[in-house]
N, C-alpha and C positions, 0 to 999 in steps of 0.2 A: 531208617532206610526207606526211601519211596520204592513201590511197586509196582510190578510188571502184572497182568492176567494175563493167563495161559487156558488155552482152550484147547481140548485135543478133539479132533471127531474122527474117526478114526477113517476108515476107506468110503470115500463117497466120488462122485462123479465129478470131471472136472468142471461143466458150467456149475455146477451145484457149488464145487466150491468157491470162484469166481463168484457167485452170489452172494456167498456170506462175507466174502472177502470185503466185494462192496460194501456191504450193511453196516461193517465194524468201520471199514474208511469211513461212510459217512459221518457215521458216531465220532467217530474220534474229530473229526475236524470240527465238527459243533460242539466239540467240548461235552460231550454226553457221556463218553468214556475217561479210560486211564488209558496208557499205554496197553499192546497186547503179540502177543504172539499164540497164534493159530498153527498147529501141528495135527497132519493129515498124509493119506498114502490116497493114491487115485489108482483107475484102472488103466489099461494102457493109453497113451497120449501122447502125440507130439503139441509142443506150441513152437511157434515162432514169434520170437521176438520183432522189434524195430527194426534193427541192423541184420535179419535175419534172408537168406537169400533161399529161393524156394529148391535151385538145383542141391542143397546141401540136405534134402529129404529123397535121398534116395529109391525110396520105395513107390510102384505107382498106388495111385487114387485105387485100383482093382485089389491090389496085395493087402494094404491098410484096410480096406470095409472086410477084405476076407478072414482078415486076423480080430476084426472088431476094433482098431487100435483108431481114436479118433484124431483129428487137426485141427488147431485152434491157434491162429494169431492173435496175438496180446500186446500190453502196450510197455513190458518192462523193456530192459534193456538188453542186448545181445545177440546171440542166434539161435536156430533149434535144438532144441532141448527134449528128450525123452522122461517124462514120467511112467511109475507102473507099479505095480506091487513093490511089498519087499524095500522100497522107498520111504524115506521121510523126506518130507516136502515140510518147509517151515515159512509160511509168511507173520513175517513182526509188521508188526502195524504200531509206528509210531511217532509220535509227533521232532522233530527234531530240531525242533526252538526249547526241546525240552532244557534240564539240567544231567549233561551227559558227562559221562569221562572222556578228555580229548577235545573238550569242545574248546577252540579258539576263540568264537566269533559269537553271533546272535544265536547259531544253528551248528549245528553238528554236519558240516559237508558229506556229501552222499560219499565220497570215495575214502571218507576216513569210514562212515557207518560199514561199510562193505570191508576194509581192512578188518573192524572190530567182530564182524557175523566171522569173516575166513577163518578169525581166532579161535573164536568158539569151536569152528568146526573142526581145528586142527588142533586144541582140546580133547576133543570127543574120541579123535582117533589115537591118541594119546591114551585114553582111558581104555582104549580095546589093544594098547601094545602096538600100537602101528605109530611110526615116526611119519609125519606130514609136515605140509611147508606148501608158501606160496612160491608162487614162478613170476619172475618180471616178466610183465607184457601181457600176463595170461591169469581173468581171472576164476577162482576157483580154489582148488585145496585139491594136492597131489600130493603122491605117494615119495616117498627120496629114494632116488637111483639107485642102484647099487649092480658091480660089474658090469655084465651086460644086460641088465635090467633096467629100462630105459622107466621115469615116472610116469603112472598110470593120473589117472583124475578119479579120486573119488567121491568130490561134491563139486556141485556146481551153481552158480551165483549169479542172481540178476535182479535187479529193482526197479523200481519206480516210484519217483517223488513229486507230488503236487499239492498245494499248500502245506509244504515242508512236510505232509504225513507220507510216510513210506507203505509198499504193498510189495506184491510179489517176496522173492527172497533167495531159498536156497533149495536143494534137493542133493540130500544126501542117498548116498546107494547101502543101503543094509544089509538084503540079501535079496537084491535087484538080479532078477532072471537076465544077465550082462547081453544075453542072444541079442535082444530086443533093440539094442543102440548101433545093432549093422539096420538098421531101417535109416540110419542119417547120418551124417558127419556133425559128430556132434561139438557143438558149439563153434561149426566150422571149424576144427582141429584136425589137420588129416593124419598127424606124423606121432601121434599118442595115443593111447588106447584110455579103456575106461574099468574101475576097478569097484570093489567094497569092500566093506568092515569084512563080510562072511569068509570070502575069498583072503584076507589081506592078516586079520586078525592072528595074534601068536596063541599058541593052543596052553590052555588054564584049566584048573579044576573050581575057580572060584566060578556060581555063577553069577556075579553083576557083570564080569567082566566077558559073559558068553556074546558073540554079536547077532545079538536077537532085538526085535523090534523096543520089544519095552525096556529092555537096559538104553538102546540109541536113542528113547524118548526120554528115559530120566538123567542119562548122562548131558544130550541138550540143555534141557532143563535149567540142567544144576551150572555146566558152564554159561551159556545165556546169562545166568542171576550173577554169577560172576564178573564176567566181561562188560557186562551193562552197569555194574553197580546195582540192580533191584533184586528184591524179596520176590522172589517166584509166586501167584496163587493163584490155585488150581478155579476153574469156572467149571459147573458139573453140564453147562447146555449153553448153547447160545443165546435163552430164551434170558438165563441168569446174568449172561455177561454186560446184555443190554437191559438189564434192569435199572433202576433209579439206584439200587442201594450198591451197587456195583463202582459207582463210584466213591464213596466211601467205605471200602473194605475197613473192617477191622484186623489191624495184626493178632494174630494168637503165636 
């Protein structure tokens, strides 16, 4: 089975992460790497995507420095988007002329790639007892209706592809302080609300299935290596991932 590297760094700032984000894109377009998926939670943050319009940041420029919550336009796709604690944020970073499940053509199409992550996601929540589903027209991974209980959104999805290697990705809500997403209309959605695993989850005695950050990180994980067809492994630093021997992992 070919292999996927997985890097977690756990909470760090969003330019910071946007750096490394870069460092591993470059890598991988020169063939310096393998595939990879970077798993991280940031502090509060909006970005704005491409398709992104600024009235849909509800909050002024005074409210946001007073909460410390920063804003940062990006170059994926979509509208604004809230990150923040309590969040997992996943960018795959990977080439997509690779050898994929699904692939029709030379390349795996960004819109099939983006079906196969909502999968994963709607996996995950599978694994914490919550039934999820995609919505035509609307991307993302939402909760299923039920009576008068309209679907919430509990991940949200956007990428960007340039020489076929992908960036950005998803953010999923763990046990995301939900306050925080009245700061925007999020993903320009007015008529949905927004949900998580903590809030969402059916009450267990097992704990893999508790919705806490490190179960949402190994549950990813495991569907990721699923969904993608790779062998999951673990990179202990950045420092390792862009080493020389990094690209010839050995399976154990």
């Amino acid at each position: 089975m070919m292999y996927l590297h997985l890097l977690h760094l756990g909470r760090i700032p969003y330019a910071e992460g946007l750096a490394v984000q870069k460092r591993v894109v470059d890598a991988r377009k020169q063939g310096l790497i393998g595939d990879t998926l970077l798993l991280l939670e940031h502090p509060p943050v909006l970005t704005l995507g491409r398709n992104s319009r600024r009235e849909n940041v509800l909050a002024s420029d005074e409210l946001l420095a007073s909460r410390n919550v920063e804003l940062h336009e990006i170059n994926r796709g979509g509208d604004v988007t809230y990150h923040g604690p309590g969040q997992l944020v996943g960018y795959p970073i990977v080439n997509l002329r690779g050898d994929w499940p699904g692939k029709k053509g030379p390349h795996l199409g960004p819109v099939d790639f983006m079906r196969m992550l909502e999968e994963v996601l709607i996996r995950v929540s599978f694994d914490f007892g919550i039934p999820a589903q995609r919505i035509a027209g609307r991307t993302g991974v939402w909760t299923v209706a039920g009576g008068s209980i309209q679907e919430k959104k509990i991940a949200a999805l956007g990428i960007h592809v340039s020489q076929g290697v992908t960036s950005h990705g998803f953010a999923l809500n763990v046990t995301t302080d939900l306050r925080d997403f009245d700061l925007i209309v999020p993903c320009g959605i007015t008529d949905r609300t927004v949900t998580s695993l903590e809030l969402e989850a059916q009450p267990t005695d097992d704990p893999s299935r508790q919705p806490t950050m490190e179960n949402a990180i190994h549950s990813t994980t495991r569907n990721f290596g699923r969904i993608f067809g790779r062998q999951m492994l673990w990179c202990s630093s950045l420092e390792e991932l862009l080493s020389p021997a990094a690209t010839n992992p050995v399976a154990g």
